[in-house]
ChimeraX commands (.cxc) that place a marker at each C-alpha (Angstrom):
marker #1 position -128.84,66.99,-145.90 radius 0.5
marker #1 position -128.18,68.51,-142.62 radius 0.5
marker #1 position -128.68,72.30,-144.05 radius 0.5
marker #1 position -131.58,71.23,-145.44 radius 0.5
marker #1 position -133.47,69.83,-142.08 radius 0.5
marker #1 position -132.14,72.71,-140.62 radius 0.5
marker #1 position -133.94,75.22,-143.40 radius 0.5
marker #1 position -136.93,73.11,-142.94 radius 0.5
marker #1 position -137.05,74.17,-139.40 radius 0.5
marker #1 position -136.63,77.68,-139.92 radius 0.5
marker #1 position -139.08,77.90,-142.53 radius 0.5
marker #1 position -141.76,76.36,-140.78 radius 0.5
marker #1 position -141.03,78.88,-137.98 radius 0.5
marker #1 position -141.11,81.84,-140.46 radius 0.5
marker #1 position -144.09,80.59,-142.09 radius 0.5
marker #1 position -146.18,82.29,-139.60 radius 0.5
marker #1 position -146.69,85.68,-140.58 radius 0.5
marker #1 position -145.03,87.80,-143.80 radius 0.5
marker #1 position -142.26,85.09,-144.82 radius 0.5
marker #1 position -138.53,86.25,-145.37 radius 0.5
marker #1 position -135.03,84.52,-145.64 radius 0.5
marker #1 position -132.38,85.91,-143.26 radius 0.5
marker #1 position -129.46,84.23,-144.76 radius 0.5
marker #1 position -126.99,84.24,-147.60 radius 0.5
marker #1 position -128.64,82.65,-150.66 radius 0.5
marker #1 position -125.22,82.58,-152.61 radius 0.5
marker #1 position -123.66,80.36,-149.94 radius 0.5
marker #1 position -126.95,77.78,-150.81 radius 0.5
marker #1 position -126.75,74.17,-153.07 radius 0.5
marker #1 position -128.96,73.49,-155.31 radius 0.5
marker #1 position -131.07,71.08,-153.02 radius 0.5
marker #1 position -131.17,74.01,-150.36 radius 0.5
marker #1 position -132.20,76.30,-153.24 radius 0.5
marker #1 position -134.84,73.50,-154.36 radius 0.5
marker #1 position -136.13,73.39,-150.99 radius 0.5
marker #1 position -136.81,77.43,-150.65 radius 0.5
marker #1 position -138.32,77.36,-154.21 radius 0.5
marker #1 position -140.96,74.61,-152.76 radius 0.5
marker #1 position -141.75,76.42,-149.42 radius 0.5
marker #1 position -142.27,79.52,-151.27 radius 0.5
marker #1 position -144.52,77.79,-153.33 radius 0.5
marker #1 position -146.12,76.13,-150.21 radius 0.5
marker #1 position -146.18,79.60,-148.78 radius 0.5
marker #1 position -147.82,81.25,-151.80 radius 0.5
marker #1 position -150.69,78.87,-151.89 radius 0.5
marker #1 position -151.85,79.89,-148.36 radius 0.5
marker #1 position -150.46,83.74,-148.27 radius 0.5
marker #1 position -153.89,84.83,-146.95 radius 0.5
marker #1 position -154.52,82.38,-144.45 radius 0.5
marker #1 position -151.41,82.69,-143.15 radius 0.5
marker #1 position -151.12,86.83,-143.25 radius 0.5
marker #1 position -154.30,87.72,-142.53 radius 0.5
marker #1 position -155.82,84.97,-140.27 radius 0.5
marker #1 position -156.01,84.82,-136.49 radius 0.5
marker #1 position -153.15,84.05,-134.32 radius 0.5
marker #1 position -153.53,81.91,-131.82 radius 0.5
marker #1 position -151.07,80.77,-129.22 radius 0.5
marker #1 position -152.28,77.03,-128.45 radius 0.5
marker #1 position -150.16,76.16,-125.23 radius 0.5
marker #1 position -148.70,78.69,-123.03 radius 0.5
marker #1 position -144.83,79.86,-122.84 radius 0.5
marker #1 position -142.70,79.00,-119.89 radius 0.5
marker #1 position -139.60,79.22,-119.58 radius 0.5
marker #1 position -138.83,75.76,-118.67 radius 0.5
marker #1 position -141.29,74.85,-121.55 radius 0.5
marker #1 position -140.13,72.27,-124.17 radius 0.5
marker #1 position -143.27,72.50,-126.75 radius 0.5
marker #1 position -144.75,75.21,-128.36 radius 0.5
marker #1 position -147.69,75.55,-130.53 radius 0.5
marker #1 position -149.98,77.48,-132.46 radius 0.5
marker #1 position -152.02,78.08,-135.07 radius 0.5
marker #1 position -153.23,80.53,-137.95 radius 0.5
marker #1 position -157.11,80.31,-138.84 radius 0.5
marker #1 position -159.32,81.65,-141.37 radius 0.5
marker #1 position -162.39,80.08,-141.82 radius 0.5
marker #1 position -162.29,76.79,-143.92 radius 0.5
marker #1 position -158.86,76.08,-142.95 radius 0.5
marker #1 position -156.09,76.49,-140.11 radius 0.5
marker #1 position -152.08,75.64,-140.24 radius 0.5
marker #1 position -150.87,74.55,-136.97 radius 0.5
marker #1 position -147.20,75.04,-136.24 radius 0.5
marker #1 position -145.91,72.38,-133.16 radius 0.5
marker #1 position -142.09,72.48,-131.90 radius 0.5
marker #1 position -139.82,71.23,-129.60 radius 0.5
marker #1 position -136.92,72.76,-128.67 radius 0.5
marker #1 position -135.02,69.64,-127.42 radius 0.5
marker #1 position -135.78,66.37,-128.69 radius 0.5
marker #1 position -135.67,63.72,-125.83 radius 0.5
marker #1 position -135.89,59.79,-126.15 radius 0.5
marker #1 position -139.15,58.02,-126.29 radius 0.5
marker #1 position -140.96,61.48,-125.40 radius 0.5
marker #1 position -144.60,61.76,-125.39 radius 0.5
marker #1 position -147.23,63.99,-124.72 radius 0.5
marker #1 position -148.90,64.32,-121.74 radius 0.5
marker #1 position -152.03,65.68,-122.97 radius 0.5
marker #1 position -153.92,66.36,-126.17 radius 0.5
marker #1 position -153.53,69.75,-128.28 radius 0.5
marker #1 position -157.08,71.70,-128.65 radius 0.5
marker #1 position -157.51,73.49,-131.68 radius 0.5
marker #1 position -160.02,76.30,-131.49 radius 0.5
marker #1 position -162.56,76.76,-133.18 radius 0.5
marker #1 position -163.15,72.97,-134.96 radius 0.5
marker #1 position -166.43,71.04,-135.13 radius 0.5
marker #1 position -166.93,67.85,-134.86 radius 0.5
marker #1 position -169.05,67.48,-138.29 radius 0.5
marker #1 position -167.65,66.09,-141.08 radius 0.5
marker #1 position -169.05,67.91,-144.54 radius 0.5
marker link #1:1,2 radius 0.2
marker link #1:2,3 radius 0.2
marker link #1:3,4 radius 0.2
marker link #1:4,5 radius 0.2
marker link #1:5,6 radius 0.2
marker link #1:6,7 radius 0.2
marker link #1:7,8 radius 0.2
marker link #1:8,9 radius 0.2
marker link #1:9,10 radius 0.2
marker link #1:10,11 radius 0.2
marker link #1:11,12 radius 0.2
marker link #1:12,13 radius 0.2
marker link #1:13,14 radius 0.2
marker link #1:14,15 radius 0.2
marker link #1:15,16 radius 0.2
marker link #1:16,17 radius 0.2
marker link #1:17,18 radius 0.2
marker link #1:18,19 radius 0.2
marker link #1:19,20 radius 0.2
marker link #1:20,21 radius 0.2
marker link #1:21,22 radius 0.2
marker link #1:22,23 radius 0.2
marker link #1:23,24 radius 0.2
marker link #1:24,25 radius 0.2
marker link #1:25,26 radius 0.2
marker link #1:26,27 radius 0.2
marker link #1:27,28 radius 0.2
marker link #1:28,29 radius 0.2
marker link #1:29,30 radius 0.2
marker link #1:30,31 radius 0.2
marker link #1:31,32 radius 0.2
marker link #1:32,33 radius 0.2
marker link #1:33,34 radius 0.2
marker link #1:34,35 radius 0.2
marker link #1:35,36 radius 0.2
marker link #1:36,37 radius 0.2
marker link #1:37,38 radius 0.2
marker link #1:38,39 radius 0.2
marker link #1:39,40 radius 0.2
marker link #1:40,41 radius 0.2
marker link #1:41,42 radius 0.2
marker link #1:42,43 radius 0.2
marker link #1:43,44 radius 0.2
marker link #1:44,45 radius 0.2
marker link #1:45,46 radius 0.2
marker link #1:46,47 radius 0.2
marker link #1:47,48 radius 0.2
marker link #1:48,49 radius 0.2
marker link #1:49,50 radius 0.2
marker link #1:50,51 radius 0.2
marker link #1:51,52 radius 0.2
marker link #1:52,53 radius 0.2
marker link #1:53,54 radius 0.2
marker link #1:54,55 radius 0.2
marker link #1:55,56 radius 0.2
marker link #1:56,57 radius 0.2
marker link #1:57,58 radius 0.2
marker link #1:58,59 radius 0.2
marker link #1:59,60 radius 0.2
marker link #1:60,61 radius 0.2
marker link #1:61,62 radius 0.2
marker link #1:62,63 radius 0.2
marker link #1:63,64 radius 0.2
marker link #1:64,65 radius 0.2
marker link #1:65,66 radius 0.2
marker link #1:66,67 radius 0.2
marker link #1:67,68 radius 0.2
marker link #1:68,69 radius 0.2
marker link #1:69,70 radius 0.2
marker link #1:70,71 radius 0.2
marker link #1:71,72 radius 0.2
marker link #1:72,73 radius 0.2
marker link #1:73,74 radius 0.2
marker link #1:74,75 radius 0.2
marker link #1:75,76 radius 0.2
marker link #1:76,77 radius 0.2
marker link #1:77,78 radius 0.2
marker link #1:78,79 radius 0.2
marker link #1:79,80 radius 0.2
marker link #1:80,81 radius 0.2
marker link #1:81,82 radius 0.2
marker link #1:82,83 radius 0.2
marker link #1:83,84 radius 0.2
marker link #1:84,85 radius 0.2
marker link #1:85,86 radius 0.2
marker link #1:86,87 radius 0.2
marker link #1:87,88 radius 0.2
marker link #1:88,89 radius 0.2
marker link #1:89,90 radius 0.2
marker link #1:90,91 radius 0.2
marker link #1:91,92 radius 0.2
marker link #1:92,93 radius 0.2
marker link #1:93,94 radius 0.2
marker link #1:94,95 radius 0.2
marker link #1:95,96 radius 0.2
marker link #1:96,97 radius 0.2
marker link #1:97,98 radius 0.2
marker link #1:98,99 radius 0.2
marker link #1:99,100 radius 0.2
marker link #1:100,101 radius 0.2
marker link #1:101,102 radius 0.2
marker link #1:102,103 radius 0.2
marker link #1:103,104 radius 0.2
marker link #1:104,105 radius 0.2
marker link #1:105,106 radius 0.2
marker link #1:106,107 radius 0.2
view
């Protein structure tokens, strides 16, 4: 289960942009395998959103930064990627993420 958490991570990393595998796919279980076969699936669904929309970096990069974020848009939708790179007890944000570009109507 472990592996798998850890390939969860890395594909929603490599989600963002043309998608790709840099590992060893023999040295993969079948739940591992199971769990590729689903994101590519996942990834399939929203190829063009998440090629050919617009990048944007939602908080800046620092490096004493802990959170990242940022999101892929094409008009009706947008995937948001947010990460930490250490976990920390009972952490919260400070402040709220803005996503660009979103209206308050409701259709």
């Amino acid at each position: 289960m472990k592996r798998v958490t850890g390939l969860k991570f890395r594909q929603n990393v490599n989600s963002f942009g043309p998608l790709g595998y840099e590992l060893d796919l023999t040295q993969l279980d079948d739940e591992e395998k199971d769990a590729i076969k689903q994101h590519i699936s996942w990834y399939k669904q929203r190829r063009d959103l998440l090629v050919n929309g617009k990048f944007s970096q939602l908080l800046p990069i620092g490096d004493d930064q802990n959170i990242y974020a940022w999101s892929m848009r094409k008009v009706p939708e947008q995937v948001v990627g947010f990460y930490r790179k250490l976990a920390r007890p009972n952490e919260t944000l400070d402040h709220y993420l803005k996503l660009p570009g979103l209206s308050n109507t409701v259709e």
